[in-house]
N, C-alpha and C positions, 0 to 999 in steps of 0.2 A: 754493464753488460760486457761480458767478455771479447775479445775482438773473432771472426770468424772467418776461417782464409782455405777457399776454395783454388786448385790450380786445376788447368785441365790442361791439354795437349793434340794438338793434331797434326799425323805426321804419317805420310804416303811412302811406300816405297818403291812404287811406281808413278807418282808425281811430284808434281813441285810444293804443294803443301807441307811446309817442317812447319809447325805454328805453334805458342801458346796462347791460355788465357784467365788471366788470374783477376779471381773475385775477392775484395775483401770488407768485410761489415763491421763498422765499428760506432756501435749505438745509431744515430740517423744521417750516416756517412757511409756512402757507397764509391769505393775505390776501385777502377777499372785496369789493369796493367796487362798488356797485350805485346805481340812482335812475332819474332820470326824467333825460335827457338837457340838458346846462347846468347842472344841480345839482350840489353835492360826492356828496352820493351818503349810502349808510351803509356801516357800513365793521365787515367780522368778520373775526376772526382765530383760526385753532385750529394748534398744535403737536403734529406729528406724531413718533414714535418716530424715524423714520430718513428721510433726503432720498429713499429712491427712495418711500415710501407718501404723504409730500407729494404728490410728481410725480404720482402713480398718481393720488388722489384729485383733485390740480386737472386734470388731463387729463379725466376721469368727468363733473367740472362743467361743464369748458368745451362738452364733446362733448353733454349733456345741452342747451345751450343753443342750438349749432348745429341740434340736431333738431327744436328752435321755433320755428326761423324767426332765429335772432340770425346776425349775420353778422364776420368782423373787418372794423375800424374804426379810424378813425384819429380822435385827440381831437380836438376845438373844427371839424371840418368840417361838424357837423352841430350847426342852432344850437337854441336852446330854444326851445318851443314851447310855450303854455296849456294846463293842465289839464282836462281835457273838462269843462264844465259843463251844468246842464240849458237848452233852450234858453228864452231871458226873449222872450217879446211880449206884456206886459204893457199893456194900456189900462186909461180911465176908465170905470168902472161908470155907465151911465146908471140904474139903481135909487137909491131915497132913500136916507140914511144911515145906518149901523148905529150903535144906542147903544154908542159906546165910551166907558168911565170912563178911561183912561187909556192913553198912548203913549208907549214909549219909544223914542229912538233912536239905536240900536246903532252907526250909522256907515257900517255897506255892508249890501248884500241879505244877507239871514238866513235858512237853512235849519231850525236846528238848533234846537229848541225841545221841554223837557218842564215840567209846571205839576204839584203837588203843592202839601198843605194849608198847608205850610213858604213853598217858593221856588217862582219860576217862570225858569224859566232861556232863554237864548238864545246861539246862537254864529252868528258871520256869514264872510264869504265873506273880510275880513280878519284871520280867525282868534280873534277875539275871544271872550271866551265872559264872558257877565253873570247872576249869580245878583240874585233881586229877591224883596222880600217881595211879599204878595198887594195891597198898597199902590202896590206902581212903585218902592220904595227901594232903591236897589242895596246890597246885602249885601257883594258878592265879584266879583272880575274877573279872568279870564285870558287871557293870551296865547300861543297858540300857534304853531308853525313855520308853517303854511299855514291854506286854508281851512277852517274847517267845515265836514263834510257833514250830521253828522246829531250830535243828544244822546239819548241812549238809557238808559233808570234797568232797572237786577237788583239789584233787593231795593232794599238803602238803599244803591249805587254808582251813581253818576253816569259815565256813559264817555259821552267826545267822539271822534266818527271825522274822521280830517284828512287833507286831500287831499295832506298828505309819505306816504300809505300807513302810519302808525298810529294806536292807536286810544290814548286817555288817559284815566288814572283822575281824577277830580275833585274824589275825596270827600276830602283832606286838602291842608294850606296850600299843596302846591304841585301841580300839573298831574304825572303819573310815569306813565311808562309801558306802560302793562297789555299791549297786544298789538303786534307789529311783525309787518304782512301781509307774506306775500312779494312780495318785488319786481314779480312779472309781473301782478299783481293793481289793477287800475284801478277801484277803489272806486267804486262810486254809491252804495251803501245801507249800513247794516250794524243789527241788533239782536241782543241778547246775551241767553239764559235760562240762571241757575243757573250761570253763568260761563262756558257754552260760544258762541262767537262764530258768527254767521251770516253774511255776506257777498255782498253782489249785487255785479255788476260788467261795465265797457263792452260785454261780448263778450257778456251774455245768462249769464254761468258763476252757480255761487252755490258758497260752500264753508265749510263748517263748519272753524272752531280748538278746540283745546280748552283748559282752563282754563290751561296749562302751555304753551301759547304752539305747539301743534304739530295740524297740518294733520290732520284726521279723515278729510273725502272732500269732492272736488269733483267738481260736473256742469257741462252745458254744458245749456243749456234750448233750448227749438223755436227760441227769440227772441234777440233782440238788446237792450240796452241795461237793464238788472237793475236798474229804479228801486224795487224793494219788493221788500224781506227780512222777514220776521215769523216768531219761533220761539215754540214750545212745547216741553212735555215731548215730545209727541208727533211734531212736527215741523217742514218747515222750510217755508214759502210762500213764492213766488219768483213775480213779478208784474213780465213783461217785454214787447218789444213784439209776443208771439205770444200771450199772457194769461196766465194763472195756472195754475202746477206747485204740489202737494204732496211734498216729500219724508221721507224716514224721519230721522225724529232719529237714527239710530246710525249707520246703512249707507248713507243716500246712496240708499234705492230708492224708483223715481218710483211714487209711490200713487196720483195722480191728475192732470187735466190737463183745466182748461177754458180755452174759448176767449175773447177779447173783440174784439170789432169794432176798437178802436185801441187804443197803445200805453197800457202800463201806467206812469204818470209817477207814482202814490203809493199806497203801501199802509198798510192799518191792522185792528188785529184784536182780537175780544174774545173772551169763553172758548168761545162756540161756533161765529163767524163770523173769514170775513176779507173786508174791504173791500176792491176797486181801483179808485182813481177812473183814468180812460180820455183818451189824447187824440180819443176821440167824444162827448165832452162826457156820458159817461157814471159813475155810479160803482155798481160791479158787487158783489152780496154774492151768497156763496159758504159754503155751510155748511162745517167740517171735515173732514166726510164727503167731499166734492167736489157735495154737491146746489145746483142751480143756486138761487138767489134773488129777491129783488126786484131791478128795477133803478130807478135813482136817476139823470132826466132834466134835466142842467142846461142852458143857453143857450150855454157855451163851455165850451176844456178844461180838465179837470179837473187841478189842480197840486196838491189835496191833500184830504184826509178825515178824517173821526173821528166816532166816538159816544158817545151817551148809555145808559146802562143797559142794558148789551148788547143795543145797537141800537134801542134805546126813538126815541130818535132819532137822526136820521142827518145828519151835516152836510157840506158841500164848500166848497174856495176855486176861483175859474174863474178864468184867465188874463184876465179882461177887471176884475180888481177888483171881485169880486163874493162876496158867501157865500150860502148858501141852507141851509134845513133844511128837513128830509122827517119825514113818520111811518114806521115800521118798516115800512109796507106801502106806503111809496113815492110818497105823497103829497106834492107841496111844499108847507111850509106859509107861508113866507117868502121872499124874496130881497133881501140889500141890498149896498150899497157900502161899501168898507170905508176907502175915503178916503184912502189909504195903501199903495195898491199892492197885488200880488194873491199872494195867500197861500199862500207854499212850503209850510207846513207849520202845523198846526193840530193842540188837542187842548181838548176841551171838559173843565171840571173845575167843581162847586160851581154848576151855574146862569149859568157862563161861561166864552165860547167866546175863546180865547187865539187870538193868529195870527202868525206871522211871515211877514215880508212884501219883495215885490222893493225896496225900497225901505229898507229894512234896521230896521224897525219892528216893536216887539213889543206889540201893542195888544191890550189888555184889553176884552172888550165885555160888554155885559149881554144874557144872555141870556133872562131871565125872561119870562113872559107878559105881564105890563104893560110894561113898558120896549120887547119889541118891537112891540108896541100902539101905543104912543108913537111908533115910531120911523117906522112903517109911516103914521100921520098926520103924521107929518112934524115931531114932536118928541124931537128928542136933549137927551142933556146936553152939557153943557161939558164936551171933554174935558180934562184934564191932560195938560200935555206935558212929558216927564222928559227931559235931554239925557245921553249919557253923560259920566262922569266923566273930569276927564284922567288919563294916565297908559296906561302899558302895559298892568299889572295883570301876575301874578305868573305866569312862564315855566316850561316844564320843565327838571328840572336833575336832572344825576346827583349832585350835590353833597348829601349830608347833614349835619344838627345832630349831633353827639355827646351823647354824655350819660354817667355814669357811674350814672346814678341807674337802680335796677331796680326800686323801689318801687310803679310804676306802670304799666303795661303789657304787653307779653309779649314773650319772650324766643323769637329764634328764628335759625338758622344755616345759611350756606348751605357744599354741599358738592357734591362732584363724583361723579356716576353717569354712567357713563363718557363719552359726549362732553357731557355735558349738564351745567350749573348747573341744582342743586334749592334747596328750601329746606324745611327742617322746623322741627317745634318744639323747644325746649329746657324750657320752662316746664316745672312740674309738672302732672296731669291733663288732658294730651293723649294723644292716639295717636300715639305717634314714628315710626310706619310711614305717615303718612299726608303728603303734601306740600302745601307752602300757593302758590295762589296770589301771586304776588308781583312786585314792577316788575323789568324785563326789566331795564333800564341798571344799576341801582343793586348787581345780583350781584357778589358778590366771593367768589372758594373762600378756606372759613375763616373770613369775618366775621360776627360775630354782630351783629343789630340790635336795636332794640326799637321793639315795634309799638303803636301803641294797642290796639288791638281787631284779634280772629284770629275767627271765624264758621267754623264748619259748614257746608258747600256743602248746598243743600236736599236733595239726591237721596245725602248722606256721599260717602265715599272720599276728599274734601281738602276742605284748609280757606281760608278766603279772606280776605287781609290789609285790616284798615281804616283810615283814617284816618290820621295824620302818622305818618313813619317816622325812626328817630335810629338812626345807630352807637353801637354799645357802644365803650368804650374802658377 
């Protein structure tokens, strides 16, 4: 049977969809190749019992894609095109300057940033991603296919979301793949609870994965452009440019829906609040419940937020390179310059407020009472300036170490339920009925690996693989 090669194409000229998607049948092999248009694409392959259920099933895919809007296409006529980014009009802070102890510099604009008693991490728009002690000393460095959009911590996992449309584990010596979104999915945001994945994206949609790499439910919200995703046990907060939706952690049903005056550009949330900071220079709290809040009045837009002590205090970056902090009841108590461009993303930890910045800086500030005392009289420290290291720093790879050694780690095997790669455990005192989370690339039906550490999902039913991963041999 001849081979049979379908492409199609989806491309908005007023959104962020450039897309293709290429079907190919070759006797009882169906080959999937998808991306953003000008890119090789990703590429899946499943073997079907007989050439007409091939047929059958690429026919089903292709026609499902026709009803989205995809069209057929003819390759390299339609050329590649930027990845939607958020938009930068970033000025100089006329405010005095905020005590920062120290500034690294990553290299390009920097979204992605989590701070912890350990590391404090950063990834930027060159896909870079830099672990640091609470010092500025770089620990660790990665590189990945694309940008960074966001770093996001479940439990003790580090996941990087990248604008090739997946998301990457962190926690072991090389960058592996935890989630691969589906294709038509235009990522802005993404945060993860208890391994199930949440997702904003261009169109206003949001959509929950689940730990096992496969779609739960997706919505489409009042709004446009899904800059804030924030999960709980409870649910999922979607903070878009019509304002902030609650939805149900399991089903997908909207439980609430308030409004804000301008778009939602960041979100941020503690155990009984969610933040949004606003492009009306606002940033908006919202109880769980959906009861309205204080609001938090800054001088320009709001690019990003966080707090202290579940809201004790409340902090913003403003597009003009500025921060400010508020008391719970909405008070400003400060405002200053951050010297360094203005602050994608932010998270206050220990008495100090982190930033990552359009300018590609991850700058350490002192937030204490004296120090911004100091700073508000027009006394900073010196800060220290950290350059990145050279080098790439270590890539994703389907490639693993072998090992014969079982001495040390856990044992565990992947196998086939029926179209799907799982993976269980082998080890002794596990539950062999329960399947582990695990990197999507690195499956192979049959091969057994060895894990460092295998964890207990918080909520059970599966378990969740940690740290460097080796073939058995």
């Amino acid at each position: 049977m001849a081979e049979e090669k379908t492409y199609l194409e989806l491309s908005q000229t007023e959104g962020s969809s450039h897309k293709f998607y290429e079907v190919i049948v070759n006797d009882t092999q169906v080959t999937i190749r998808y991306g953003r248009i000008g890119d090789s694409g990703q590429t899946q392959s499943k073997t079907y019992p007989t050439p007409e259920k091939a047929k059958a099933d690429a026919t089903k895919k292709i026609n499902e894609k026709l009803k989205k809007g995809y069209e057929h296409a003819v390759i390299g006529v339609r050329q590649k095109r930027p990845v939607t980014r958020r938009q930068v009009t970033s000025t100089t802070s006329t405010a005095k300057q905020a005590p920062i102890l120290w500034k690294f510099a990553s290299g390009s604009s920097a979204f992605g940033i989590f701070i912890d008693a350990e590391r404090c991490w950063v990834g930027n728009q060159a896909g870079k991603v830099f672990a640091l002690n609470p010092q500025g000393q770089v620990l660790n460095q990665f590189k990945l296919p694309d940008g960074v959009k966001c770093l996001v911590a479940d439990d003790v996992w580090i996941y990087a979301g990248c604008d090739d449309g997946n998301v990457y584990d962190l926690t072991g010596k090389l960058p592996r793949l935890a989630y691969a979104i589906d294709e038509h999915v235009d990522i802005f945001w993404l945060d993860i609870n208890d391994g199930v994945l949440g997702v904003s994206d261009a169109n206003g949609g949001v959509t929950t994965i689940d730990h096992d790499d496969e779609s739960q439910w997706t919505r489409l919200s009042q709004g446009q452009s899904g800059w804030m995703v924030r999960c709980d046990q409870s649910g999922v907060y979607h903070g878009h440019s019509a304002g902030v939706t609650m939805y149900d952690a399991k089903e997908g049903r909207m439980l609430w829906h308030q409004k804000t005056k301008g778009s939602v550009l960041f979100g941020w949330q503690e155990a009984s609040f969610v933040y949004a900071g606003t492009s009306d220079k606002k940033v908006y709290c919202f109880s769980k419940k959906g009861e309205v809040g204080p609001v938090y009045s800054c001088d320009a837009a709001v690019y990003s937020c966080a707090t202290a002590s579940d809201g004790k205090y409340v902090f913003a970056g403003d597009n003009s390179s500025s921060i400010y902090c508020f008391n719970q009841a909405g008070e400003r108590l400060w405002k200053l310059g951050t010297g360094c461009g203005s602050a994608f993303s932010m998270q206050f930890f220990d008495q100090r407020v982190y930033i990552v910045t359009t300018d590609g800086s991850l700058a350490c500030i002192d937030a204490s009472d004296a120090a911004i005392a100091a700073a508000q009289a027009g006394t900073v420290p010196q800060a220290t300036l950290i350059k990145a290291p050279k080098g790439e720093g270590a890539a994703p790879s389907a490639t693993l170490e072998t090992t014969a050694d079982t001495t040390q780690g856990v044992i565990v095997e992947c196998f086939r339920e029926g179209g799907k790669l799982r993976v269980r455990i082998v080890s002794p005192g596990y539950n062999p009925s329960w399947n582990v989370q695990f990197p999507k690339d690195i499956r192979k039906e049959g091969d057994r690996y060895l894990v460092q550490e295998v964890r207990e999902s918080a909520r059970g039913g599966f378990y969740r693989a940690y740290g460097d991963i080796k073939k058995l041999v």
